[in-house]
N, C-alpha and C positions, 0 to 999 in steps of 0.2 A: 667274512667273520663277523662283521657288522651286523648284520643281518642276522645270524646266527645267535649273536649276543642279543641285540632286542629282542627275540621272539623267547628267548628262557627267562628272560626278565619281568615278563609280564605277569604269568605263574607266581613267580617268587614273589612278587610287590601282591597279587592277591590270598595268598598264605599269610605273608605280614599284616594282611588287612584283616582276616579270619584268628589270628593268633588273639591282638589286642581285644576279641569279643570272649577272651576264655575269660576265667576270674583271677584275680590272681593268687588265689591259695590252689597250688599244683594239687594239693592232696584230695583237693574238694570234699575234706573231712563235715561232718556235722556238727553242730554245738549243740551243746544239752542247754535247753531251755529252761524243762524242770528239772532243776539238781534232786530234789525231793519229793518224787512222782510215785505211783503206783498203779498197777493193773491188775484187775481183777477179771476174773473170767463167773460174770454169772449164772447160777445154775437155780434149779429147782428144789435140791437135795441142799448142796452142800453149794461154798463158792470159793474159789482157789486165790490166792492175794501173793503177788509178785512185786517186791520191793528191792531198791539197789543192792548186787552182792555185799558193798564195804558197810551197807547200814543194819544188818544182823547175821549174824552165824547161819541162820535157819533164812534165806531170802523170800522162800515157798513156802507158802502154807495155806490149811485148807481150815474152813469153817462153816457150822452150818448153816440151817438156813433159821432157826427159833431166832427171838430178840434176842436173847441172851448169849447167843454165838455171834450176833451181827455185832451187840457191846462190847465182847472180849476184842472183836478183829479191831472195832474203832479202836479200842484202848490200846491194844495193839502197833495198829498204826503210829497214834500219839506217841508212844515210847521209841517208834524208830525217827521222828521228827517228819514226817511227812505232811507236806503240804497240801496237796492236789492230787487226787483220784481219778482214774479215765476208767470205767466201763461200759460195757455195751446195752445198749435198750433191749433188753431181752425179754419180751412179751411184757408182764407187770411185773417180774418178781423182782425189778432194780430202785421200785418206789420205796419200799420199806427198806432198800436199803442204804437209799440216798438220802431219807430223812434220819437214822439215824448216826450217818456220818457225817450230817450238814451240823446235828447237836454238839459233835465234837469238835465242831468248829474248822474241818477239815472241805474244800472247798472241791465240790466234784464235778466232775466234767461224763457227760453221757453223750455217747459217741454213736454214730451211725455203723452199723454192723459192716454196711461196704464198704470205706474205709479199712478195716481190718482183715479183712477175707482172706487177702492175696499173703497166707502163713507159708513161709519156705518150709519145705518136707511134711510129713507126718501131722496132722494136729491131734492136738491130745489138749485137756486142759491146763494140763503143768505148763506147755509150752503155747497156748494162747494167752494168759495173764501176763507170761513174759512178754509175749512179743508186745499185745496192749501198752505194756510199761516202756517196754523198749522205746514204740512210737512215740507215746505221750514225752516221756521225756527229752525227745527231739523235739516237741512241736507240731508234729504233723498229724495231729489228730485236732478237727473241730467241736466244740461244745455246740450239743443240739438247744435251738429254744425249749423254754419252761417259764411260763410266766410267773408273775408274781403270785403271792399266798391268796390274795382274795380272789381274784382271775381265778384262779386252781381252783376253789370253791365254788365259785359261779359255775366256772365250765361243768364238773361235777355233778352239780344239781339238773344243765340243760340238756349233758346229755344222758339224763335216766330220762327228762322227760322227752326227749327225742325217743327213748328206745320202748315207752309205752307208746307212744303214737304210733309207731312202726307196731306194734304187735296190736293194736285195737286195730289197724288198718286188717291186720290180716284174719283177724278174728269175722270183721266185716266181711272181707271174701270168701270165706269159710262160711258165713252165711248166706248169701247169693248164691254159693254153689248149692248147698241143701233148699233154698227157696227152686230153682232150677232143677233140680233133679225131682222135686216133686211137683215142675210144671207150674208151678206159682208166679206169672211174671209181673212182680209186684215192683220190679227195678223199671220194666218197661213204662210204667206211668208217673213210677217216684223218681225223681232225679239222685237222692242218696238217702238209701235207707236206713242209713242214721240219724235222718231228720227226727222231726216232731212227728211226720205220720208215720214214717216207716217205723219208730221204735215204738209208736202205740200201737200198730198193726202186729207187728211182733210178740210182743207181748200179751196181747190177747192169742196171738194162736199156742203161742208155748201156756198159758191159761187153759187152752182149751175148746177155745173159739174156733166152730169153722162153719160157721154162715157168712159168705160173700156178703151179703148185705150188709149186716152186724160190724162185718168188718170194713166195710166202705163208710159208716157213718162214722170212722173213728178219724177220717181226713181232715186235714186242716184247711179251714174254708181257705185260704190264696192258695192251694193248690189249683194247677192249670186243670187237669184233668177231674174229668165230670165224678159224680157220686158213681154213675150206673159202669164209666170205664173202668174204674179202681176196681168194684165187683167183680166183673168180668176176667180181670188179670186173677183175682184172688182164688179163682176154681181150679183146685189141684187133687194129686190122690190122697195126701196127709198120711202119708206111709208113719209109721210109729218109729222108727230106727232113724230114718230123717230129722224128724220134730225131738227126738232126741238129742241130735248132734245141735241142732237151732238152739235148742235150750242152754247147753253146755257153754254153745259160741257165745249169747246172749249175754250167760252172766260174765264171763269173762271180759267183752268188752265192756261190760257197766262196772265191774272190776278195775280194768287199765283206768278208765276217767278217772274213777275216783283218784288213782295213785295219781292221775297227770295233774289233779287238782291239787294234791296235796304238795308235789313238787311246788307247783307257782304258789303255796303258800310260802316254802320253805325261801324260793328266790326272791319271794315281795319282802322275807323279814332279811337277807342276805343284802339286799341292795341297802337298805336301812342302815347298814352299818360301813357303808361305801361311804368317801368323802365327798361333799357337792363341791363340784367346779360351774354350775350354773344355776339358776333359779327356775326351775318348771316353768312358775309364770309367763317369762318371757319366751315361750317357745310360741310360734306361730300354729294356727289354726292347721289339723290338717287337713289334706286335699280331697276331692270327692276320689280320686282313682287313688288314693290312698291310704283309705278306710282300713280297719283290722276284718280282714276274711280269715278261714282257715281256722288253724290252734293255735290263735293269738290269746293268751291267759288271762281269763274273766275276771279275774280278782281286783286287780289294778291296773292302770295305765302302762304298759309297758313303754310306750316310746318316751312318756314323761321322766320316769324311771333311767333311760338311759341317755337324754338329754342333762338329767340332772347330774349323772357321774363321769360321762364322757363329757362333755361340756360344748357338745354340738352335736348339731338333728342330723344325723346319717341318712336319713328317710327323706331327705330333701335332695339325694341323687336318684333320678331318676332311672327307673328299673328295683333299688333297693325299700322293702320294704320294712317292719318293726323286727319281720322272724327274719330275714338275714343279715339286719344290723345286729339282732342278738347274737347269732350267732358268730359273727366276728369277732365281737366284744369277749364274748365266753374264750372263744380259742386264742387271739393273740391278746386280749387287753387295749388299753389306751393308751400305753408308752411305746409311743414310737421311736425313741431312743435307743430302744435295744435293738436294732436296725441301723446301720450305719447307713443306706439310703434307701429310695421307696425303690430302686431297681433289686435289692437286694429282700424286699417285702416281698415284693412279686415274685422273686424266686420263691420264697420259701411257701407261697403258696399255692406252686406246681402253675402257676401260669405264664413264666418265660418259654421262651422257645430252647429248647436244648438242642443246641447245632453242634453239631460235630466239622473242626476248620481244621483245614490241613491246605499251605500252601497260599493263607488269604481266602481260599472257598468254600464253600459249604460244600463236605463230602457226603454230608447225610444227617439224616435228625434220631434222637434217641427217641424212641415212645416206652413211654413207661407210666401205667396206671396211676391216676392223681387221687390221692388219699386225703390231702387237708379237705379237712371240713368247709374250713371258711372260704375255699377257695371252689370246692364243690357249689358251695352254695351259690356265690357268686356268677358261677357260669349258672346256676339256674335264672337266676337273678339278669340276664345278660338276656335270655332268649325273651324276655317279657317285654323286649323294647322293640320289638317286631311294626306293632301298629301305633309306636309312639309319636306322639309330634312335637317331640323334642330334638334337641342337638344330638345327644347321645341316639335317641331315636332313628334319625337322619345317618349319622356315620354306621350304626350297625346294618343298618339297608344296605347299604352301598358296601363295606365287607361282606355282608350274607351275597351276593350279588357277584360278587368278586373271585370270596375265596369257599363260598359254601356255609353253610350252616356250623357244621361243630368247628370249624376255625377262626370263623366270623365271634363264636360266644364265647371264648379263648378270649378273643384282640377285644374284645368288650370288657369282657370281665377283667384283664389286667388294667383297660384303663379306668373301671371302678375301681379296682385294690391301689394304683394312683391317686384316684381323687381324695379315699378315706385315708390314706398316709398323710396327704396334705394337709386335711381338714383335723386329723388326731394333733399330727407333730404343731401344726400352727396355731390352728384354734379358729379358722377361717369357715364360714358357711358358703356353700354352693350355690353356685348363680348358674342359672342355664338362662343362654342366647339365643335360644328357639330354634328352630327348623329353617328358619328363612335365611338365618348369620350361617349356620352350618353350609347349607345351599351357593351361598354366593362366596363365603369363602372358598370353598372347592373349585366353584367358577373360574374365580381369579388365580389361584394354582394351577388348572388344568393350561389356562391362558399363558402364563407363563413360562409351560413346558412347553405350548405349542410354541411360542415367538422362539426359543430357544433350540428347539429343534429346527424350525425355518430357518434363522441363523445358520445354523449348522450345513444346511444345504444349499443355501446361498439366497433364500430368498425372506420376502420380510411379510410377515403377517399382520392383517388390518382389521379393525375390526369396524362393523358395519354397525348406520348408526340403529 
């Protein structure tokens, strides 16, 4: 009987130990967070607005999409005492209507569409505003980033000029294929024929020009290749339908510059009204591998420009250059603040690992396309440290080596969106320890692990002198 009695007692004592982990409200009811919330369901047309049943006769209602249907629903809102707004980022059409619900002083919260997906039965709009409202006024919906009002401005202006760069790039291709299709291998001698020679070679043919010679003396003397190769590539059929599309593509690319220029005037006078947290002056000389190449904007100094508002050289981590400190800057800003840590920076810039745990183990990883800009850029910014000989240089070797290429520019790039957290939140500049501190620290870890593994097998490891 003894026996019998121990062995049902062991059970029962680990029930008693599994009870005290419940909570202690049996009903494990929710508490309403916002007493005074609302959900809306974004639309195109029209957008539906779901408020607590006891705060108007009418809880549902629908408005359109003009200003002056977006002023009634804020006025609206106002009159039922609402404090806090949750809808969803629904392409652009929730911009116009988050500014004019921020005027009524009503404080809105824009929520990630997957958070709300999972609608019990039917969705219809009547019943997505509800449920948005429903969540929000639990809690359990997160407010997406949005930077501040100049940030929002800046970003604004760099990505129009990101998206003329992006369409002059392609206007470029568009001419290579027409230079190609009429046999013309003027790419084969010019490195980009959007240089100095390629766009006066160009230009005289859409002129008119089509003596090889004629148009070889239009090269610019530090071209590598000779006067008589340049000719030589230039003899083609000059089909009329071709030189037609050349023409087209032509102006249109000297079209984009222009608007790309116009852009960096509009961000040279934007910065202008930023506050200086540093003095240009004191910014250090930059480095010869850290020249401005590329669509870095001829107007002004840009890394000055953003040493003077962020109040430290970003450009001083190596792999990051002027265009993807700008672009950082444009997309999250300079308050690191709004980040309660830099692990939680990194998340938001699709560079943490999304592991799926179950059990203490890793049952698998999510993949799912990485969309931040800044975080894009960054892993471009990550593959540049290839042939660096620096620290950062050094450790990406040894991940590239490890875990391969696109996972090695990942674990780089999050530990640059680390280093610029630090450097934003504190106000600290970047010191790199070279290749040789990076090298022999790993030494001495590697060391470490071995003596500890010999331990572990019974034997002691020495090291030779």
């Amino acid at each position: 009987m003894a026996k019998a009695h121990n062995s049902s007692s062991k059970p029962r004592a680990k029930q008693n130990h599994r009870a005290k982990l419940k909570p202690q409200d049996a009903t494990q009811g929710l508490q309403i967070v916002h007493p005074r919330a609302a959900g809306i369901d974004v639309g195109n047309e029209e957008h539906w607005v779901a408020v607590a049943p006891d705060l108007d006769p009418h809880p549902v209602q629908s408005f359109g999409c003009f200003t002056r249907d977006l002023r009634e629903m804020a006025e609206w809102l106002v009159r039922c005492g609402i404090e806090t707004v949750a809808m969803q980022s629904t392409g652009v059409y929730w911009i116009g209507l988050y500014d004019v619900l921020s005027e009524h002083g009503i404080r809105v919260f824009v929520v990630n569409a997957r958070d709300t997906k999972n609608l019990p039965g039917r969705k219809t709009d009547i019943q997505e505003c509800q449920w948005v409202q429903r969540l929000h006024a639990y809690g359990l919906l997160r407010n997406s980033f949005r930077p501040e009002e100049e940030i929002l401005v800046m970003r604004t202006y760099w990505r129009q000029r990101q998206q003329h760069i992006a369409d002059s790039s392609r206007c470029i291709q568009h001419m290579q294929k027409a230079l190609t299709q009429m046999n013309v291998q003027l790419a084969n001698v010019v490195s980009d024929i959007s240089g100095e020679t390629g766009l006066a070679i160009l230009k005289a043919i859409v002129g008119g020009e089509r003596d090889p010679q004629a148009l070889a003396r239009l090269r610019d003397p530090r071209l590598k290749a000779s006067e008589v190769t340049v000719a030589r590539s230039l003899e083609g059929n000059w089909r009329p339908e071709l030189v037609f599309v050349l023409s087209q593509e032509l102006d249109s690319y000297e079209g984009y510059q222009h608007k790309i220029a116009e852009c960096d005037e509009q961000l040279q006078q934007h910065y202008r009204t930023l506050q200086e947290k540093a003095d240009p002056g004191q910014l250090a000389p930059v480095r010869r591998d850290k020249r401005a190449r590329g669509n870095v904007p001829g107007g002004f100094d840009l890394r000055k420009e953003l040493y003077r508002a962020s109040g430290v050289d970003l450009t001083g981590i190596d792999g990051i250059n002027v265009l993807t400190a700008q672009t950082v800057i444009a997309e999250v800003g300079c308050d690191m603040s709004r980040f309660s840590t830099e692990a939680h920076f990194v998340s938001f810039l699709d560079l943490s690992p999304r592991n799926k745990i179950s059990g203490g183990k890793i049952v698998g990883r999510e993949k799912r396309k990485a969309s931040n800009r800044a975080g894009l850029a960054l892993r471009l910014a990550a593959g540049t440290l290839l042939k660096s000989e620096t620290y950062l240089g050094a450790q990406y070797r040894r991940l590239r080596t490890r875990l391969g290429a696109p996972k090695a520019r990942k674990a780089m790039a999050n530990k640059m969106a680390r280093l610029i957290y630090r450097m934003l939140k504190h106000g600290e500049a970047y010191v790199d320890r070279g290749q040789e501190y990076y090298e022999q620290k790993y030494r001495q870890q590697q060391f470490r692990m071995l003596t500890r593994k010999a331990s572990e097998l019974g034997f002691q490891l020495v090291q030779s002198a």
